[in-house]
N, C-alpha and C positions, 0 to 999 in steps of 0.2 A: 863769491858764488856759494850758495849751501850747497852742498854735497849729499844730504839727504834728498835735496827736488831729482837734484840732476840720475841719482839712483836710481829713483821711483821709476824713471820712464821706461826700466829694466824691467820693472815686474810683470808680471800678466795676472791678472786680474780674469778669476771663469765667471762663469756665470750665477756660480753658488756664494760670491762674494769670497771665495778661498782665491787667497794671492799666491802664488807660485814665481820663482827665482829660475830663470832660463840659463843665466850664467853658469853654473857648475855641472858637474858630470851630472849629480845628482838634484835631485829636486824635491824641497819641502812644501808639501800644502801646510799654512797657516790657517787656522781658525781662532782670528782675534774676539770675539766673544767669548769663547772656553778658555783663552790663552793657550793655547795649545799648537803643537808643530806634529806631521805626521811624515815618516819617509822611511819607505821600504816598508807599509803597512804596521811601522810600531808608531804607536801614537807617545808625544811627550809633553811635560805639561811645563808652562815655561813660566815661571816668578819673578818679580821684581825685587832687584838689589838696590838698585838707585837710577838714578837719571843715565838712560842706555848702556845699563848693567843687568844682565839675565842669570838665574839659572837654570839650565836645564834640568827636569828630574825625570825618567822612567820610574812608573809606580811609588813613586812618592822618594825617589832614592836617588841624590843628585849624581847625573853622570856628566856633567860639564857646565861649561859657563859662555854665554855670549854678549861680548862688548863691541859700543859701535865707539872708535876712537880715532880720530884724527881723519875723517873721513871714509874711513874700512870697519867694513863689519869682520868683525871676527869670535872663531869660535876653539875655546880651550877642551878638549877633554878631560873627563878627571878619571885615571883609571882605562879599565879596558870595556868599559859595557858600551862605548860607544867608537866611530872611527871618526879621527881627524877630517875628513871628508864629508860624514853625515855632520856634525857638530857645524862644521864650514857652512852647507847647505845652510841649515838651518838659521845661521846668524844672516845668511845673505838675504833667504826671503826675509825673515822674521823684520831685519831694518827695512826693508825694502816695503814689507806692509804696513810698518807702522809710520812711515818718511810724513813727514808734513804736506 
């Protein structure tokens, strides 16, 4: 079974095409055209490392990284500009909008 379908049926999907992640305290809107993740009104701009390898950056200044591995998305913080929670969020919509 992929793990990314089985994800996906998690997300919600608004009506502005932003995905959002119900699972976590917190919740990120995705906006996959800008690449970007917004939660708690700070907007972050998310780059490609590799095949479901992310970085996160605020203002151009990386504050974390999120991987999807072994069927879990997950989110590292780098530092304190961000929390383990918001990074969390973030990686769970982020795969979750991008799932196949």
């Amino acid at each position: 079974m992929d793990l990314r379908n089985a994800r996906n049926r998690y997300s919600i999907a608004r009506s502005d095409g932003v995905y959002v992640s119900p699972i976590m305290t917190l919740s990120a809107a995705i906006d996959l055209q800008n690449k970007s993740a917004t939660i708690d009104g700070v907007t972050y701009a998310i780059q490609d490392l590799g095949e479901d390898s992310f970085t996160v950056l605020r203002q151009g200044v990386p504050v974390g990284r999120i991987v999807y591995t072994f069927g879990t998305a997950n989110g590292v913080p780098e530092g304190n500009a961000i929390s383990e929670d918001a990074i969390g969020a973030i990686a769970e919509a982020w795969f979750a909008a991008t799932a196949p």
